[in-house]
N, CA, C and O atoms as CSV, one atom per row, in Angstrom:
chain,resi,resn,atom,element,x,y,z
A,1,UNK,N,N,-58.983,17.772,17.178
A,1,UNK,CA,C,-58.136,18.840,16.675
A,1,UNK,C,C,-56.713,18.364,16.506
A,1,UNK,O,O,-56.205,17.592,17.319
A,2,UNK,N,N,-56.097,18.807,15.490
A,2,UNK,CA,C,-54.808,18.436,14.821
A,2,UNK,C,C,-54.315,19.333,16.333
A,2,UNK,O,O,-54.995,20.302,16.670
A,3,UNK,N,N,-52.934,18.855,17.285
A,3,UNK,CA,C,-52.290,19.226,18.303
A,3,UNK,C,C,-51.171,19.968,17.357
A,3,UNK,O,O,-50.667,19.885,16.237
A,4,UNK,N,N,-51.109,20.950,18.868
A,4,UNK,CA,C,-49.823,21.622,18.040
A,4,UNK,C,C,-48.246,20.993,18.857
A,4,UNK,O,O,-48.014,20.664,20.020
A,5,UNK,N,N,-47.366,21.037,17.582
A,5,UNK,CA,C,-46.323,20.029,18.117
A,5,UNK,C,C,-45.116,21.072,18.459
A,5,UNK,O,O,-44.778,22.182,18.048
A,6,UNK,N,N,-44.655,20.165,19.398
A,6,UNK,CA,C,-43.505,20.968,20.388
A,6,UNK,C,C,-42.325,21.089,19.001
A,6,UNK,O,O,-41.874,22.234,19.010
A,7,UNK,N,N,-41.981,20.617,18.347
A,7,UNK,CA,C,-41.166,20.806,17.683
A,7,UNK,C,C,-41.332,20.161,16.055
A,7,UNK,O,O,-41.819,19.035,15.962
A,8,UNK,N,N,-40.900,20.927,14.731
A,8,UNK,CA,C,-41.317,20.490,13.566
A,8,UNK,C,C,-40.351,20.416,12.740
A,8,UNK,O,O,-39.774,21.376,12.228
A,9,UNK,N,N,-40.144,19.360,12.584
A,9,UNK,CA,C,-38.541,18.615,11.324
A,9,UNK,C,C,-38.999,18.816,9.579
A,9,UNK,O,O,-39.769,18.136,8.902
A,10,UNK,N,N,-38.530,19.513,9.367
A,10,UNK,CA,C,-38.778,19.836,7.597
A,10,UNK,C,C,-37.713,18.311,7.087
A,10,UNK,O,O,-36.519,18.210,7.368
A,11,UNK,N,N,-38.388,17.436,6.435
A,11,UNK,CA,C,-37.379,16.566,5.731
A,11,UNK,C,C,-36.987,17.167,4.314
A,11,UNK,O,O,-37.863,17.436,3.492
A,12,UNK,N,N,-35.747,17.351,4.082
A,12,UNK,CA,C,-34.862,17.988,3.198
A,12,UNK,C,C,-35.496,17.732,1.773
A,12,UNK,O,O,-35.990,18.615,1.072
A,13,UNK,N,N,-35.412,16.457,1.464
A,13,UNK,CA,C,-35.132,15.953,0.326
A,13,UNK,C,C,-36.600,15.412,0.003
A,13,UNK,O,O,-36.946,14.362,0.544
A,14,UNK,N,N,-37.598,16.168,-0.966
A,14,UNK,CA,C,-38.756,15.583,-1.587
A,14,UNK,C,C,-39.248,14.394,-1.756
A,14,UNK,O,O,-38.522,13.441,-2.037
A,15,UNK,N,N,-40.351,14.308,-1.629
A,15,UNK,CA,C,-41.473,12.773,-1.855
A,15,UNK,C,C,-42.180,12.554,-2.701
A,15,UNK,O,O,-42.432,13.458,-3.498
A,16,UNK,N,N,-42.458,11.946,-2.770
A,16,UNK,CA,C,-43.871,11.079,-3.596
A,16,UNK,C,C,-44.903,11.583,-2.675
A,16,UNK,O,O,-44.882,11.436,-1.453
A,17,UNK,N,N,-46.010,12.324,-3.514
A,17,UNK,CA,C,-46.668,12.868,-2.230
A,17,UNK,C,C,-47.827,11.839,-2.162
A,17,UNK,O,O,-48.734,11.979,-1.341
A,18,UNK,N,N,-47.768,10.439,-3.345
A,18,UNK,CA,C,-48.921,9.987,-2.910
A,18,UNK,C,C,-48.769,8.569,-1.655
A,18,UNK,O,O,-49.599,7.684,-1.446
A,19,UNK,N,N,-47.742,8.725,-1.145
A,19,UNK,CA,C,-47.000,8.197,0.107
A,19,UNK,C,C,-48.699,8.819,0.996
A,19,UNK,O,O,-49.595,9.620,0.732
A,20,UNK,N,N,-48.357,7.852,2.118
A,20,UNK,CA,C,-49.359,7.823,2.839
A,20,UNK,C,C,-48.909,7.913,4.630
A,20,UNK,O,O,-47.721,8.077,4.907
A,21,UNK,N,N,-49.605,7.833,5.383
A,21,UNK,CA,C,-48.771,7.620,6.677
A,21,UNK,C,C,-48.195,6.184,6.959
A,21,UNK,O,O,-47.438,6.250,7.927
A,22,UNK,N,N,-48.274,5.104,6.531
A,22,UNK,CA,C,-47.497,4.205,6.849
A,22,UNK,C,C,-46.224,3.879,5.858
A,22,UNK,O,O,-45.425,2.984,6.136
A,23,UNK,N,N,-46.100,4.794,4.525
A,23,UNK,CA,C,-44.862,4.931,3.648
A,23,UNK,C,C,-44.275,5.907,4.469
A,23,UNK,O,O,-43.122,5.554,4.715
A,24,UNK,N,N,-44.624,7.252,5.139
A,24,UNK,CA,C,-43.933,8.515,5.531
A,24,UNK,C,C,-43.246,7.789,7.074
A,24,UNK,O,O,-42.106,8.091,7.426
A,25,UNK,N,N,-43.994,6.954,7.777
A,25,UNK,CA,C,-43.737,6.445,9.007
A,25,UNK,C,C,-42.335,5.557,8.752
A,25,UNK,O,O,-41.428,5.305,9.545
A,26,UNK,N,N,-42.503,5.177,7.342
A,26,UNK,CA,C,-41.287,4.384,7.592
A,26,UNK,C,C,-40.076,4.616,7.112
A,26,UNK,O,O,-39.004,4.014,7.057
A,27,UNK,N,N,-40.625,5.908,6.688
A,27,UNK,CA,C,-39.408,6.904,6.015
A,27,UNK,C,C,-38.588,7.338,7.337
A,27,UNK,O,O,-37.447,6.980,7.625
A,28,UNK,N,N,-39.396,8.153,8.038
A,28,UNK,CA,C,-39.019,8.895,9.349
A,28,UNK,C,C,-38.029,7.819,10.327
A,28,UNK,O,O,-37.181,8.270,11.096
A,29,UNK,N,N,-38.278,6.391,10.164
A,29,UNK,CA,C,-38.025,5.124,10.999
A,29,UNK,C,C,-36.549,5.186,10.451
A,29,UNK,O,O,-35.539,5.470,11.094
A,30,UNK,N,N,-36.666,4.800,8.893
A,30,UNK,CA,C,-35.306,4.049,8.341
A,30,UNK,C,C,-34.611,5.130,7.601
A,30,UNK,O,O,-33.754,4.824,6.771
A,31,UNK,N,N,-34.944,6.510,7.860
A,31,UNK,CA,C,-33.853,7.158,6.966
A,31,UNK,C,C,-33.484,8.489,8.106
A,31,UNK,O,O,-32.418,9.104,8.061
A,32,UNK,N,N,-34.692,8.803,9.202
A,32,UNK,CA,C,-34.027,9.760,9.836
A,32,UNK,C,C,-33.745,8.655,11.234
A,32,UNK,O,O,-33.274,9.335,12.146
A,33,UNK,N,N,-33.837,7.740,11.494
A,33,UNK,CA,C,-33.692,6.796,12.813
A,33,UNK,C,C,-34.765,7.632,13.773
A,33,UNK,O,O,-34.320,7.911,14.886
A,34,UNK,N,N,-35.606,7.901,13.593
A,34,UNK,CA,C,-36.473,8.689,14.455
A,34,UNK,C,C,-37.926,7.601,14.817
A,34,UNK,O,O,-38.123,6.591,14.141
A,35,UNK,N,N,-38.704,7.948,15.792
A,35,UNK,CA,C,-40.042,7.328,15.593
A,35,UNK,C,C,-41.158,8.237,15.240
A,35,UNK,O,O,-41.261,9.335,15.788
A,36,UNK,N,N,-41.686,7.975,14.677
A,36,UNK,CA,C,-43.323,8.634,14.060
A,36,UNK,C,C,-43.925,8.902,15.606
A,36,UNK,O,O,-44.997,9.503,15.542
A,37,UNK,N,N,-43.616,8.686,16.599
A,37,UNK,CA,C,-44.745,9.215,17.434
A,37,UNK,C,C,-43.698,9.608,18.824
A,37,UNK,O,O,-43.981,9.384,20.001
A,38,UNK,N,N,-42.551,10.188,18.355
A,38,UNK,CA,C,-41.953,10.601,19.298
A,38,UNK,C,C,-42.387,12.002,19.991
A,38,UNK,O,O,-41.847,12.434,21.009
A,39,UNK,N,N,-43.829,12.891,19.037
A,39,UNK,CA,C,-44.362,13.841,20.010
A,39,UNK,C,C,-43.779,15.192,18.800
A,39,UNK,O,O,-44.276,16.310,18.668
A,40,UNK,N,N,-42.883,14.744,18.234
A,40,UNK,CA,C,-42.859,15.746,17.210
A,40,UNK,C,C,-43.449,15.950,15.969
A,40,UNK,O,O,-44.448,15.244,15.829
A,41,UNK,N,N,-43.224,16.571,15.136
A,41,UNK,CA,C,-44.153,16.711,13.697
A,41,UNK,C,C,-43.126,16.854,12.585
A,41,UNK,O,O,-42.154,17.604,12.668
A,42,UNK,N,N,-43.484,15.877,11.257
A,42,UNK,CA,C,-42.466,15.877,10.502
A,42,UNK,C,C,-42.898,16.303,9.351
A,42,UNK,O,O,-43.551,15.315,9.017
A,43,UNK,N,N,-43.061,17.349,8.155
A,43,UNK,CA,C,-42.901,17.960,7.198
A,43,UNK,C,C,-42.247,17.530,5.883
A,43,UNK,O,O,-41.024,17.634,5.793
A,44,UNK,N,N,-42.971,17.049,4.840
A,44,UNK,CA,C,-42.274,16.704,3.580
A,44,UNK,C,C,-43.144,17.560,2.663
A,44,UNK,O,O,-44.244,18.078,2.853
A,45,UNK,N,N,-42.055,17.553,1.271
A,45,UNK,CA,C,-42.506,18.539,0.397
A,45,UNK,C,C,-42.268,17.969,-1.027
A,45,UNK,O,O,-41.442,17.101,-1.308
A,46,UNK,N,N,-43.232,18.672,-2.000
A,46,UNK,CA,C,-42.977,17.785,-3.368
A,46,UNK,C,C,-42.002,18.360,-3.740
A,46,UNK,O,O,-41.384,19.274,-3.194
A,47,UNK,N,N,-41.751,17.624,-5.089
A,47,UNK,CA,C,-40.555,18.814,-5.925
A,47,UNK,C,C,-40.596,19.601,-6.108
A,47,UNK,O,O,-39.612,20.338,-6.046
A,48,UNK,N,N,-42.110,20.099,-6.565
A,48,UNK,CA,C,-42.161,21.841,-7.140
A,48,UNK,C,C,-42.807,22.544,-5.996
A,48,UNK,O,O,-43.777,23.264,-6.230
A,49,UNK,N,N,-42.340,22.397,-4.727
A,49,UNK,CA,C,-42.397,22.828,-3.238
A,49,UNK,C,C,-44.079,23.437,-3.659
A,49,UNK,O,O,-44.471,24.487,-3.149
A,50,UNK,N,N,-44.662,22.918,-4.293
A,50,UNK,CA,C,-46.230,23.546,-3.913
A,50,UNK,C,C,-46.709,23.044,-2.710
A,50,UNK,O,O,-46.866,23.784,-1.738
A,51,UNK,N,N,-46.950,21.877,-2.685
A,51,UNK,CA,C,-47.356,20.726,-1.316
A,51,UNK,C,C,-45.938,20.622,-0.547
A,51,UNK,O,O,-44.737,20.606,-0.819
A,52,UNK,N,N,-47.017,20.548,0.869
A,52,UNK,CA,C,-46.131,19.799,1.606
A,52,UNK,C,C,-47.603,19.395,2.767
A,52,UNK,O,O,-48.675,19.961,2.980
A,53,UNK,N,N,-46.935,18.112,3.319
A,53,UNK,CA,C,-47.665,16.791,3.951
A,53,UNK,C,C,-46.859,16.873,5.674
A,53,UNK,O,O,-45.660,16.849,5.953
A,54,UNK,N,N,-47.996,16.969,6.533
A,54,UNK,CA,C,-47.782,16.648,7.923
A,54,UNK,C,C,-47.601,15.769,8.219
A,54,UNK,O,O,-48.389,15.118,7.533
A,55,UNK,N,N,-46.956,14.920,8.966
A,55,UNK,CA,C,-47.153,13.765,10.063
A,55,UNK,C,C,-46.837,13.987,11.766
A,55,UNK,O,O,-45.724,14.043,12.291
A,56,UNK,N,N,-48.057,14.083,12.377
A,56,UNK,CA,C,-48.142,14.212,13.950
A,56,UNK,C,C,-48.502,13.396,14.317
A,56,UNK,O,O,-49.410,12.935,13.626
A,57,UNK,N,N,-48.195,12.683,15.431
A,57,UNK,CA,C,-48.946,12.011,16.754
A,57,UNK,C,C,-49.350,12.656,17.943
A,57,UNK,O,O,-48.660,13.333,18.705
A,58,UNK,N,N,-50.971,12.265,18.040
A,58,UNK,CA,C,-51.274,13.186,19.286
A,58,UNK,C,C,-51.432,12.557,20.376
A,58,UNK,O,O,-52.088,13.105,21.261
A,59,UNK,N,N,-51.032,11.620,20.529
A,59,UNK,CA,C,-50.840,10.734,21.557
A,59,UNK,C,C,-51.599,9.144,21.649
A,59,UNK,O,O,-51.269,8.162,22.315
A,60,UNK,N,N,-52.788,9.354,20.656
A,60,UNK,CA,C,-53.511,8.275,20.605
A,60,UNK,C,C,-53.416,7.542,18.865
A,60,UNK,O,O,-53.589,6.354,18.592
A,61,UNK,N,N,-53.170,8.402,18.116
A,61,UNK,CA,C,-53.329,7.967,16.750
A,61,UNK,C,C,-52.423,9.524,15.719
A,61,UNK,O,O,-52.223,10.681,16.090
A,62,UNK,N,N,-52.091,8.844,14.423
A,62,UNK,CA,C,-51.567,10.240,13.569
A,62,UNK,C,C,-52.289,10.537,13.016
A,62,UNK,O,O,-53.340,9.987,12.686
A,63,UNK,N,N,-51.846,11.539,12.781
A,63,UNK,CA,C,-52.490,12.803,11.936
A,63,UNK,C,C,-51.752,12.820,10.603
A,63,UNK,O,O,-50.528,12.686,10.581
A,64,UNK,N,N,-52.393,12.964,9.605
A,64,UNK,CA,C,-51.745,13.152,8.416
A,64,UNK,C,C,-51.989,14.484,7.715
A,64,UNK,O,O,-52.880,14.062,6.978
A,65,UNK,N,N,-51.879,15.769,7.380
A,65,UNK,CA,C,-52.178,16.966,6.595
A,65,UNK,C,C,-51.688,17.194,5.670
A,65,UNK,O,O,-50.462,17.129,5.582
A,66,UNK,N,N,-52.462,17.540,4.655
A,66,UNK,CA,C,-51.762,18.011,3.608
A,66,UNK,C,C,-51.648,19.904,3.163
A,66,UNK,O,O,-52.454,20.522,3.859
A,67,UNK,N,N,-51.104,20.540,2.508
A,67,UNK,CA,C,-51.399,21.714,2.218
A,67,UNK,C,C,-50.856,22.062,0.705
A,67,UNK,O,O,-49.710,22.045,0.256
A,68,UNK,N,N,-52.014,22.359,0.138
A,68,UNK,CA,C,-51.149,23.113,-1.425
A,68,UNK,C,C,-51.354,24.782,-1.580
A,68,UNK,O,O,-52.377,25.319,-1.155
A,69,UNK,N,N,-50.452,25.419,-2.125
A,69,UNK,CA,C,-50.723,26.726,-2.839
A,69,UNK,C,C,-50.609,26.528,-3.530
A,69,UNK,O,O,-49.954,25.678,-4.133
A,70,UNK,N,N,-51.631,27.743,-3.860
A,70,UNK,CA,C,-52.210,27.365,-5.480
A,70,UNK,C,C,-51.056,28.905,-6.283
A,70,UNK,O,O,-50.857,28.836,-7.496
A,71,UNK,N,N,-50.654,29.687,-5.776
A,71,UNK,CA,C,-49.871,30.307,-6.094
A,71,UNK,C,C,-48.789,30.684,-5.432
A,71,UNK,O,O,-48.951,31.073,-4.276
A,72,UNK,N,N,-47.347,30.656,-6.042
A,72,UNK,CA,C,-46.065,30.990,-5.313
A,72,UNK,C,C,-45.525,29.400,-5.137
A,72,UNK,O,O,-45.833,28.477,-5.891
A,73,UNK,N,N,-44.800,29.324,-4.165
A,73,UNK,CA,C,-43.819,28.222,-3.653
A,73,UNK,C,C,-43.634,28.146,-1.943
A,73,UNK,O,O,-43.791,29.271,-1.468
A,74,UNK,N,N,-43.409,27.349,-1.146
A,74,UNK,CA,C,-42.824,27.276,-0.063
A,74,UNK,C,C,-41.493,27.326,-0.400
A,74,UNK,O,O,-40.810,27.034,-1.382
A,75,UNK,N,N,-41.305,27.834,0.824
A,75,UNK,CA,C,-39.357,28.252,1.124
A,75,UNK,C,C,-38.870,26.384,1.513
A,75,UNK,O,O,-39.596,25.553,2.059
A,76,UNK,N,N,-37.956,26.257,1.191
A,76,UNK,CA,C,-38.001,24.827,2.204
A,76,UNK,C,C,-36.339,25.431,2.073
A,76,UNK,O,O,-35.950,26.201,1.195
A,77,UNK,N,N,-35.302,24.716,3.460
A,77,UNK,CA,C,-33.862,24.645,3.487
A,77,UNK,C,C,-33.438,23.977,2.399
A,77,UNK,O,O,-34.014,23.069,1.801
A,78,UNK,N,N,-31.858,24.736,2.062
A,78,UNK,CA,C,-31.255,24.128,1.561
A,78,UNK,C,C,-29.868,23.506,2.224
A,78,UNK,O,O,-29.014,24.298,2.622
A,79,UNK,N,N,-29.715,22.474,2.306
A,79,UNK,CA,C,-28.969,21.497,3.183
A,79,UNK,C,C,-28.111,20.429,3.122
A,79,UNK,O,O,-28.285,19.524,2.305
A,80,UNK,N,N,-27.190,20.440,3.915
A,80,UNK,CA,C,-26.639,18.970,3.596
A,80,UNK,C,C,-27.471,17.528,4.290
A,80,UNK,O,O,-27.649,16.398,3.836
A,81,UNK,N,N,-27.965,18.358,5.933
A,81,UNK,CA,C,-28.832,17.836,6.730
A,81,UNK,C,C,-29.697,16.970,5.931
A,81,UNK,O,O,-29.805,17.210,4.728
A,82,UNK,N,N,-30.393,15.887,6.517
A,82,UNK,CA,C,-31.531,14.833,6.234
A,82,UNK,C,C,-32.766,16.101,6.807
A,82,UNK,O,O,-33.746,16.366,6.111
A,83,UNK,N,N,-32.521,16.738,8.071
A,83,UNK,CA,C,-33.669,16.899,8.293
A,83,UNK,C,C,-33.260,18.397,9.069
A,83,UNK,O,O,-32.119,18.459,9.527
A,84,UNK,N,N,-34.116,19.540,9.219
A,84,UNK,CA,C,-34.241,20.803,9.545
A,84,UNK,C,C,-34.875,21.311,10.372
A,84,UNK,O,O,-35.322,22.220,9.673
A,85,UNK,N,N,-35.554,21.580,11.900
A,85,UNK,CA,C,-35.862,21.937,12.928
A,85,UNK,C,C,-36.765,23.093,12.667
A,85,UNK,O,O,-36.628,23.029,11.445
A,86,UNK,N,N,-37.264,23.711,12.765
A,86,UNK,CA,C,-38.525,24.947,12.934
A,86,UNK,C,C,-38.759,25.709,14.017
A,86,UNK,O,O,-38.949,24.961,14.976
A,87,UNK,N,N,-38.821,26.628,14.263
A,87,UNK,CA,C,-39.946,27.904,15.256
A,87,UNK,C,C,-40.719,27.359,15.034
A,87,UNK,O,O,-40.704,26.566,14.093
A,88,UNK,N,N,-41.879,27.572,15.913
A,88,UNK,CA,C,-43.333,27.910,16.056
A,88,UNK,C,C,-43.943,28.706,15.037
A,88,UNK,O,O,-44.857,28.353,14.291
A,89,UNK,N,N,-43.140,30.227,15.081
A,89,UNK,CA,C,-43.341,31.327,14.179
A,89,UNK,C,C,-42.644,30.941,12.687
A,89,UNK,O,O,-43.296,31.128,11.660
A,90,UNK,N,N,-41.361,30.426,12.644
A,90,UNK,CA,C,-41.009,29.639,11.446
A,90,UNK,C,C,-41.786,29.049,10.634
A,90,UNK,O,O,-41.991,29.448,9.488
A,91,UNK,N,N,-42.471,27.700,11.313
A,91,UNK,CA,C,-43.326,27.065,10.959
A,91,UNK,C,C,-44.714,28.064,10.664
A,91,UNK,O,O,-45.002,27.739,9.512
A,92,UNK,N,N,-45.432,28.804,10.970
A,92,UNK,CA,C,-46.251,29.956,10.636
A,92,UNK,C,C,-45.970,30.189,9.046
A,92,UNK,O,O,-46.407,29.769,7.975
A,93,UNK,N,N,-45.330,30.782,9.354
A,93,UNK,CA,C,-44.788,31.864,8.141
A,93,UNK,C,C,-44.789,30.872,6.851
A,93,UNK,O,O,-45.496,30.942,5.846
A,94,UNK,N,N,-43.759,29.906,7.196
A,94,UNK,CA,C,-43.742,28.302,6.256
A,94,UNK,C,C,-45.195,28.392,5.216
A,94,UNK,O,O,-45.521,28.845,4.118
A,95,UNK,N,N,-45.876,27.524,6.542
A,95,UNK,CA,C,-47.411,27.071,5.699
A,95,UNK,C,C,-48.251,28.450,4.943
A,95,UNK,O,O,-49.049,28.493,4.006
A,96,UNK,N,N,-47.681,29.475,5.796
A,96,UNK,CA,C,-48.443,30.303,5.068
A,96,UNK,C,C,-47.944,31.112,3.866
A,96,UNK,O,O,-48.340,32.208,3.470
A,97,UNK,N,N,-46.743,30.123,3.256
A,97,UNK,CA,C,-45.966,30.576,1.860
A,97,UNK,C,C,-45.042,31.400,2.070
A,97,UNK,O,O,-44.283,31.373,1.102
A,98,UNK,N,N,-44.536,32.500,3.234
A,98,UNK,CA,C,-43.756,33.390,3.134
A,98,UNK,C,C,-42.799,32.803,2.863
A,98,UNK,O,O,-42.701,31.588,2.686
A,99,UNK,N,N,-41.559,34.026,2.767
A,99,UNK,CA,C,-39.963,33.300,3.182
A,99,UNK,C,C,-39.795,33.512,4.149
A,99,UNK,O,O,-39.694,34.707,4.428
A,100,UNK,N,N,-39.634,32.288,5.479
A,100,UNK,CA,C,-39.410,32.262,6.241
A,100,UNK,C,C,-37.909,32.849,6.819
A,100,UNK,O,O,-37.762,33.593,7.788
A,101,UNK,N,N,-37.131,32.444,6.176
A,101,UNK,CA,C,-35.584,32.362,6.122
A,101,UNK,C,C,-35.019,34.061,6.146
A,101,UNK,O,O,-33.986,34.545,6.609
A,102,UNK,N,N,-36.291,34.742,5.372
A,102,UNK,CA,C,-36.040,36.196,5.211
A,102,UNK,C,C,-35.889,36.889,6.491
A,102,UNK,O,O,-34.930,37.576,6.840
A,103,UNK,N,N,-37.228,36.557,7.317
A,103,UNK,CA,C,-37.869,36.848,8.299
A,103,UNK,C,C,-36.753,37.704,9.373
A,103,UNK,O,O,-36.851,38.905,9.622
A,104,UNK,N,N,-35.917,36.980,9.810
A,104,UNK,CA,C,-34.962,37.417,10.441
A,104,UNK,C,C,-33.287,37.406,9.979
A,104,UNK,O,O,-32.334,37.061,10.677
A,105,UNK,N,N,-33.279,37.875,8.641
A,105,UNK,CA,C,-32.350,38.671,8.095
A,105,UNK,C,C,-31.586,39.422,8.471
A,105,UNK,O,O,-32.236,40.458,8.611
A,106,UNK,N,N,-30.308,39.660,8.821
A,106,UNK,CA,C,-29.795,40.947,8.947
A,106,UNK,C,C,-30.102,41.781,7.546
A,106,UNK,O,O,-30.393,41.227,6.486
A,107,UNK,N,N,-29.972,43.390,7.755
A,107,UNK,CA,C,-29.619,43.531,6.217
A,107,UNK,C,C,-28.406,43.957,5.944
A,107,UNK,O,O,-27.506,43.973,6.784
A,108,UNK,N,N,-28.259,44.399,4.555
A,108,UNK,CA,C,-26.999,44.269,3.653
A,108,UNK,C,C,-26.386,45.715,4.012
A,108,UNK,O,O,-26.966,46.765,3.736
A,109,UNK,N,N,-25.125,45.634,4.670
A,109,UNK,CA,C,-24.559,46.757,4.733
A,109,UNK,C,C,-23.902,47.507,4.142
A,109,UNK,O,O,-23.326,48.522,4.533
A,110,UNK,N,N,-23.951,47.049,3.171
A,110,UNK,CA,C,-23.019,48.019,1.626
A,110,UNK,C,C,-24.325,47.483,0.776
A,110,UNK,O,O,-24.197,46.471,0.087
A,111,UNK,N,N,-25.523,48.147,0.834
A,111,UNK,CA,C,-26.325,48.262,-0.023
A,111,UNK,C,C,-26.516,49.779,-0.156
A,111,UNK,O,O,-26.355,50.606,0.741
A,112,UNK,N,N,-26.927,50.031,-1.561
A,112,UNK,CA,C,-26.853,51.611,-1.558
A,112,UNK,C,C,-27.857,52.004,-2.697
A,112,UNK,O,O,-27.976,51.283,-3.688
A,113,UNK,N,N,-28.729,53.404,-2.507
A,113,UNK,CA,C,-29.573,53.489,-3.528
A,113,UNK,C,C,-29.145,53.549,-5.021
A,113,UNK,O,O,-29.999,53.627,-5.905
């Protein structure tokens, strides 16, 4: 079973989704200074945010996932950041296409019918 990870880094800036785990591993190495099996889970997304691609370590070997919708878009940050942090419930909402970002909104106080 794919583990669930203590914490999940959205990388900002889109891929080549036909990158593999030892192109994404060395992305994570030489552009966020991070290691691929530091216990966290790292998140990339294509351009037209349909896909986006897992990378976990579960302690013995990675995991690689992919996910597409077939309708709508993922939310992904917009940032100066290399890389973006997640909820649990964040991450939820994410894969499952919502807008995450909405989620916990204040709302608009000079909105009016």
């Amino acid at each position: 079973m794919i583990p669930s990870p203590n914490q999940v880094w959205l990388v900002v800036e889109p891929i080549d989704m036909r990158a593999g785990i030892d192109g994404l591993s060395q992305r994570i190495q030489n552009t966020l200074g991070c290691s691929p099996c530091d216990g966290s889970a790292y998140a990339f997304r294509n351009r037209r945010l349909t896909r986006l691609k897992l990378l976990v370590w579960d302690g013995t070997g990675v995991w690689l996932c992919q996910r597409r919708l077939h309708r709508g878009r993922f939310t992904w940050p917009t940032s100066n950041a290399t890389t973006v942090t997640l909820t649990p419930a964040q991450w939820a909402w994410l894969t499952a296409g919502v807008d995450w970002q909405r989620l916990s909104a204040t709302p608009n106080a000079h909105w009016q019918v």
